[in-house]
N, C-alpha and C positions, 0 to 999 in steps of 0.2 A: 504493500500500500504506500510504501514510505516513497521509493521508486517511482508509484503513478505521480503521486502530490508532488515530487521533483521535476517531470517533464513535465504537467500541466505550468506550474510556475515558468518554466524556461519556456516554453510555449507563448505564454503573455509577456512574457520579459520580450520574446524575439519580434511580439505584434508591435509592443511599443518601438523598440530600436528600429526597426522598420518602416516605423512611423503610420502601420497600417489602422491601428486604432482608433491616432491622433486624426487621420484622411476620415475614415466614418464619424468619427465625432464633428468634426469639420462640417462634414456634407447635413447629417441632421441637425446642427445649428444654425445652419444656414434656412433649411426647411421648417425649422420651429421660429426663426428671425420673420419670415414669411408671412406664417401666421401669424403672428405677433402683430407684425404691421397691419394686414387686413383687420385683424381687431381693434385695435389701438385708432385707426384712421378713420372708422368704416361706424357711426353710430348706431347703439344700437337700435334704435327705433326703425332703422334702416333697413334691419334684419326680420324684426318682428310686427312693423304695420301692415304688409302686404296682409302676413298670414291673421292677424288678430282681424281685417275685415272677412275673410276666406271664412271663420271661424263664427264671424256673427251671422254670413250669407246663409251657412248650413242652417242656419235656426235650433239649434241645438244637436244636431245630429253628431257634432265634432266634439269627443268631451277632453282631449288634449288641452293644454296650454298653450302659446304660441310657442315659447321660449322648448317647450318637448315638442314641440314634430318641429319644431328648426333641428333640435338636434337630431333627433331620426334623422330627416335628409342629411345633416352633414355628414352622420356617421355612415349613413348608406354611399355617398357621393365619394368620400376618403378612403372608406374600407380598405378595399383594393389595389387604386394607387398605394400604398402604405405597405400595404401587404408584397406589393410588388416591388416597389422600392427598399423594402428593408433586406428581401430577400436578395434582391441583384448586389447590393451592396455588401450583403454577407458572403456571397459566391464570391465577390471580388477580393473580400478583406481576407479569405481563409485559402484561395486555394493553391496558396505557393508553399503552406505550411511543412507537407511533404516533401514536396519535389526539394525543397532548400536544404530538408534534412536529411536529405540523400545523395547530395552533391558528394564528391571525393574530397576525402578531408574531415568534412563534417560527420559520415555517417560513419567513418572508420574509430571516429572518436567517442560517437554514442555506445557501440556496437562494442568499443572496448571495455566498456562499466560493465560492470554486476546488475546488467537490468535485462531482464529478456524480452523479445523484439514484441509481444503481446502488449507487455505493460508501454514500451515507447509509444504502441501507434492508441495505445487506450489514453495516455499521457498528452500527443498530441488531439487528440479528440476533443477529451476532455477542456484543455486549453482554449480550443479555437471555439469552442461552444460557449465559455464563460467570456471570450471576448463579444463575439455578437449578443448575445444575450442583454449583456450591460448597456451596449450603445441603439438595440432596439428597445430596452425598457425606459434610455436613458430618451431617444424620439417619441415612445407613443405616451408616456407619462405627461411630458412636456405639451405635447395638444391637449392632452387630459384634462390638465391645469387652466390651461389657456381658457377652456372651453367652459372650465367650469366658475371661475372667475367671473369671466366674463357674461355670462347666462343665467351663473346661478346653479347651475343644472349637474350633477353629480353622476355618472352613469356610468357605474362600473363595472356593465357589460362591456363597453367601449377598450377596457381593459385586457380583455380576452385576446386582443389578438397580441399581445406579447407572449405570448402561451403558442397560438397556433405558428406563426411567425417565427419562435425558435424548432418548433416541434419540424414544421416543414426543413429549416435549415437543416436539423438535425438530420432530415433523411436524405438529402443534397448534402451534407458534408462526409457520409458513409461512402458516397459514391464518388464524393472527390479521394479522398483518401484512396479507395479501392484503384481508381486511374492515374494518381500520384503515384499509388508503388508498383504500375504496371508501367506507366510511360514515363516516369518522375520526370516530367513538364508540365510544369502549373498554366500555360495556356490551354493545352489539353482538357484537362482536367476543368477550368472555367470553361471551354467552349461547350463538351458535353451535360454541361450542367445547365448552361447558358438555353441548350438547342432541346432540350427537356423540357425546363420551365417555360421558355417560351413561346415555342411550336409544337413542340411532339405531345407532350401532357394534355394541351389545350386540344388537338387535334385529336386525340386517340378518345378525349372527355364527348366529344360530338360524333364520337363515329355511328348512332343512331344517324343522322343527317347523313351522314357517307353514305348509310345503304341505302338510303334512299334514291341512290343512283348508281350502287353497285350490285350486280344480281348473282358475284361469283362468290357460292359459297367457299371456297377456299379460304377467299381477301377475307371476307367475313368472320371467318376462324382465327387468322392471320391477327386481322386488326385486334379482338376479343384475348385473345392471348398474350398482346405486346400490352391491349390494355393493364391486364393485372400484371404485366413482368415492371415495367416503365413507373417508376415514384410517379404518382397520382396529385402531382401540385397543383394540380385546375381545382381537383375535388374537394383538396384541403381547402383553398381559396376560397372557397362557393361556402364551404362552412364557416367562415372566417367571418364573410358578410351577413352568413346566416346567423351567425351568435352575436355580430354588433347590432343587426338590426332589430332581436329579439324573437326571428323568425325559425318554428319548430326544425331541428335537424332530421331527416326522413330515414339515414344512415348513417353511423361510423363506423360503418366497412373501409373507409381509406387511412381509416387511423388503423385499424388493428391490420390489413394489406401493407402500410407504411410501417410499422413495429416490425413486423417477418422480414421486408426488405430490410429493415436494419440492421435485423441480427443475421440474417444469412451475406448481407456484402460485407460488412464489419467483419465476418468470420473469415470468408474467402479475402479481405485485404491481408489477416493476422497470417493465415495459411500460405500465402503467396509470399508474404514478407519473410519469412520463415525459411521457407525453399530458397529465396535468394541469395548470390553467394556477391558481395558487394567490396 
């Protein structure tokens, strides 16, 4: 255990010296600056008179406040974006973590310790997960705040997506790792991650629409089969906005489908790191 707590620490030690930390804090400060400003400039009566006439048209049929269904729509309107942004910025801040620790020189030096190559890549894991974790709880807090200040309005469903936001990371950073210790190129490793999240997942999520113009059952099979092989980040997404908006979840089949991918690439990364002679 002593061993994992060492590479996780060195992990975060290498995020800061890298300055990859300092670049995502960066970037959601800038994003929380943003918002800041649209509040700060933007009165609020400016937000809430549309909807408070909207609210008297109904004749009472509307039993919301104005100040809650402004938030609904924002939370519905941000979800996404948010969920999309933290995760791009995670794939970018984590996936050289490998490949860097496997250069020559470096890897000869880990590999030299009393640690076995299981605990290294559970060590770097570990690491790169508490650094995204920190700078997505340290963005979506920060709108949190904004929103509630500002509104009044407290909604700590809104919160949830620091949960699914790492959860999702966590299943993209399995797969970075696993393409780090098979190509140790961390452009690789970002690009496959990149072309998952944001074509293939989306795409394999709508393949009901595909057959709608495909009539070979083969593709059919094809596509159905990549769906459950392929991390499922369209589906986690969709639950994402379905837990801020307060809308019933119908399934969490992509969480427990996401959990088995993690522990069977996570395994096949340790078992490949293992066989190699470096």
């Amino acid at each position: 255990m002593k061993n994992i707590i060492t590479i996780t620490q060195l992990t975060i030690q290498e995020a800061f010296a890298r300055k990859l930390f300092i670049a995502f804090f960066v970037i959601s400060s800038l994003v929380l600056i943003g918002f800041l400003a649209a509040f700060l400039l933007t009165p609020i009566n400016s937000f809430l008179s549309p909807i408070d006439e909207m609210i008297k048209a109904s004749q009472g049929k509307i039993k919301l406040s104005a100040a809650a269904i402004f938030i609904n729509t924002v939370k519905g309107v941000i979800a996404m974006p948010l969920f999309g942004l933290g995760l791009f910025l995670s794939i970018f801040s984590a996936s050289s973590f490998i490949p860097t620790m496997l250069e020559k020189g470096h890897v000869d030096v880990i590999l030299s310790k009393p640690v076995s190559r299981a605990q290294v890549l559970i060590g770097k894991y570990l690491g790169g997960m508490i650094v995204v974790v920190l700078n997505v709880a340290y963005l979506i807090l920060g709108i949190w705040l904004m929103i509630g200040f500002k509104f009044n309005v407290w909604d700590a469903p809104f919160l949830y997506t620091i949960l699914t936001i790492s959860f999702t990371f966590a299943l993209l950073y399995s797969l970075i790792i696993l393409v780090g210790v098979i190509s140790q190129n961390a452009i690789v490793s970002m690009m496959v991650c990149y072309f998952i999240f944001i074509l293939l997942s989306p795409l394999l999520a709508g393949r009901e629409f595909i057959f709608s113009f495909i009539h070979n059952d083969f593709v059919k099979g094809l596509l159905n089969i990549l769906y459950y092989i392929v991390p499922q980040t369209k589906d986690l997404g969709d639950m994402t906005s379905n837990l801020v908006r307060g809308t019933a979840i119908e399934s969490y089949r992509p969480v427990y489908v996401s959990l088995a991918f993690i522990i069977l690439t996570f395994g096949l990364s340790i078992f490949i790191f293992r066989k190699k002679d470096y």
